[in-house]
Structures are given as C-alpha cells and as structure tokens.
N, C-alpha and C positions, 0 to 999 in steps of 0.2 A: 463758531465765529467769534463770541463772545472773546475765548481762550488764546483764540489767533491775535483779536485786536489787544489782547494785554499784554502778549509776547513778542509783539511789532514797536507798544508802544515802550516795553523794557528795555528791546534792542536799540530802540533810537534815542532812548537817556544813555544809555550807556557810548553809543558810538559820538554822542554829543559831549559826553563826559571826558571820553580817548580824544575826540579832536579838540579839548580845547585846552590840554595836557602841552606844557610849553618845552619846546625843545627846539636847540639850535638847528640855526640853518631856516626856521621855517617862524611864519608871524609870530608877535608874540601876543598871547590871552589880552584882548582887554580889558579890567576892572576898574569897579569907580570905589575910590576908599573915603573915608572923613580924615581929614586932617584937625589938628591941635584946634581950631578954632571952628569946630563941625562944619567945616564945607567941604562937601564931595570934591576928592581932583579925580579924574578919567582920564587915564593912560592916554587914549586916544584924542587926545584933545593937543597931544605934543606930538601928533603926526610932523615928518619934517624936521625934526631935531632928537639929538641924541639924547638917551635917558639911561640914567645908570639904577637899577632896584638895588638896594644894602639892605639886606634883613637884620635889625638891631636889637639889641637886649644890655641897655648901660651897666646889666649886673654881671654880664659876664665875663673874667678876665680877659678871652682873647681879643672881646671888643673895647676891654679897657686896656688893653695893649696898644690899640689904633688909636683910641683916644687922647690917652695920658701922655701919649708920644706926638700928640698934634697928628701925627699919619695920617686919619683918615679927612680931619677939618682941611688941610691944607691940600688934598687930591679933592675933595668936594669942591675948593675955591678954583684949582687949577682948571676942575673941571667946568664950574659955572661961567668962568673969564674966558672960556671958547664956545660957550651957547647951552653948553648940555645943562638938561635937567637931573637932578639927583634926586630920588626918594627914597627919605629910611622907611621903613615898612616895622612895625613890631606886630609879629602875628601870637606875643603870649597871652594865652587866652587866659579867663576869669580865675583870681584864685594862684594862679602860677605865677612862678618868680619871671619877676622882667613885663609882667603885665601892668600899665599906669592907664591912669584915669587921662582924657584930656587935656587935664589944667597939671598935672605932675609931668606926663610925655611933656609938653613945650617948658616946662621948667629944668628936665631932664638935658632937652636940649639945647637950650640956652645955657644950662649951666657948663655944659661942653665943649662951647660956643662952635654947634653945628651949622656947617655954612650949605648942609642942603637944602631943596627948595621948599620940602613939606615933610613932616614928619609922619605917618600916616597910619591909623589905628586898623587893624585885622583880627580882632577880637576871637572871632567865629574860625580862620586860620585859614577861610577856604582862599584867599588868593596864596597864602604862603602854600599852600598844598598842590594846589594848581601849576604852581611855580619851581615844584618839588625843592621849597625850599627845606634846608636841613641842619642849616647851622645859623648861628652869630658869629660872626658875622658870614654871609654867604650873598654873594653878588654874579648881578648879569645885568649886560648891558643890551641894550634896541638901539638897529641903527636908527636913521632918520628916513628908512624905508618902512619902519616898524618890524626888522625881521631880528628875532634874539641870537645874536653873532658871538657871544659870550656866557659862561656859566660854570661857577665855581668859585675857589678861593678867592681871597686880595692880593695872592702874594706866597710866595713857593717855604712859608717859615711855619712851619704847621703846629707852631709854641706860643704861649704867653709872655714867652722870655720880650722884654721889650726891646732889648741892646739889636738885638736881628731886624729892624724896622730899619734901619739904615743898609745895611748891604743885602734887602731882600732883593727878587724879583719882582717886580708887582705888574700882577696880571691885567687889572681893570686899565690901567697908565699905558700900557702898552697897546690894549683893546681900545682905549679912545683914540691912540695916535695913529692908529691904522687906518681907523675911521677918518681919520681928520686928512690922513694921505692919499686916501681913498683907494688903500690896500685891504684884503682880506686879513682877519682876523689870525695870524699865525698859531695862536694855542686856544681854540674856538674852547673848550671843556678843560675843566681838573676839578680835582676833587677837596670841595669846602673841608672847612674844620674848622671846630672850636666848639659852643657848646652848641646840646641840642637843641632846637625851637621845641618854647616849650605850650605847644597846643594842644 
C-alpha cells in the first residue's frame, strides 16, 4: 500500500508538472515573480488584458540588437499605448552572465530606457522552464482570455546584425494586432534565437 501511495503520489507531480508546461492555444502557467523593487507581480492579476513575456539578458548581442536599435523600447511603448502589459523576465540564475541583483536589473533597465511594465527577477529559472523559455530574447504573448496565442522569436532576422531591425518581420507586432482586431493569431509558433538562457 505504502509503494502504491508513493507511485500515485509521483504520478500526480509529474501529471501537475506536464499540465502546467505552457503551450499555445491553451492557458497560460500562472507565476508570481519580484520585480526590481521586491514586489511580487502575478500574471494573473492581468486577467482581461494583453501581456507580452520577453525573456532578457542586457549582455547578450541579439538583445542588444533590439535595444541599441530602440526596436524593442518602442514596441513595448506601442504596445503599452493599447493597454498591454509587457514583462521582461531575466531567468539567469546565480553566478551566470546576464544574472543582476535588484538594484543593477532597474539600473540595467533604466539605462535602456525600458518602457516595459516590470522588469522581473527568475533566479531559480523555474518560470523561464515552465515557459520553455530558450533564448534572449524569446517572447509570447496571452491574450486577455489568458490563453498563450503566441511563442517564439521577435522577428523572422535570426542575427545580431542591427541594420535587419528595419525591414524585419516582427512576429509579437503582428500577434498584438490580431489581438487587437480580434483575429487569430496567423503565425501562432517559431522558432526564438539568440543566446541561450542562462539557468
């Protein structure tokens, strides 16, 4: 009995671990993280409104690509001036590059003049894991049903190169205006790039 109650209760971490594993089309995970100035924000508290996840790491070129080019501050404005919320996420854990204390993350993004709504610490990695996130930058967006209708790149230039930020594709810009039209998401999935998360 003992062996049964340990093997029911292995199965149901695991089948809790698989459901809460986020993929398109279906809710998305909800987490509560600290932001730059230690207060918890909880996804779920932006039930009703569009949110955009950006997994970030200021050290890595292809996010200093989006940066140094304004690309990414200026889709965060566009995107906040229609309601949506944005959170940068940094899941590099203790020790690895792109990992900042508190007071250096909001320095980090102030100095970039990030115009998302929270900048948000994931030390431990588990929501970037959750979120199977895999790069820097690597984004998805939740509609305002809570269900994750996007996942992957920012944008179809899979370089550093900055000069390619003006005649990209951009994937998220077009996922919010579908949203906004209250069309399905045309290219629900692709495949992020740039460096790896380093957790």
């Amino acid at each position: 009995m003992k062996h049964l109650l340990i093997l029911a209760t292995v199965l149901g971490l695991a089948a809790n671990s698989f459901a809460q594993q986020a993929e398109v089309g279906k809710p998305a995970p909800n987490f509560t993280l600290k932001n730059t100035a230690g207060k918890p924000v909880d996804l779920s508290s932006f039930k009703g409104k569009t949110v955009v996840l950006e997994w970030v790491n200021f050290g890595c070129p292809f996010v200093k690509k989006h940066y140094d080019t304004k690309n990414m501050q200026n889709l965060q404005k566009e995107a906040a001036d229609k309601g949506v919320v944005w959170l940068s996420i940094c899941s590099s854990s203790p020790g690895n590059q792109g990992n900042e204390s508190a007071g250096a993350g909001a320095a980090k993004a102030k100095e970039y003049d990030s115009n998302a709504a929270a900048y948000l610490l994931d030390e431990d990695g588990k929501v970037g894991k959750e979120y199977g996130a895999k790069t820097t930058p690597d984004m998805f967006v939740i509609n305002p049903e809570g269900v994750l209708v996007y996942a992957g790149a920012i944008d179809d230039q899979p370089t550093p190169d900055k000069s390619t930020v003006d005649t990209a594709n951009n994937y998220v810009r077009a996922a919010l205006n579908s949203i906004a039209d209250g069309k399905p998401v045309e290219t629900p999935t692709t495949k992020s790039y740039g460096c790896a998360v380093k957790y």
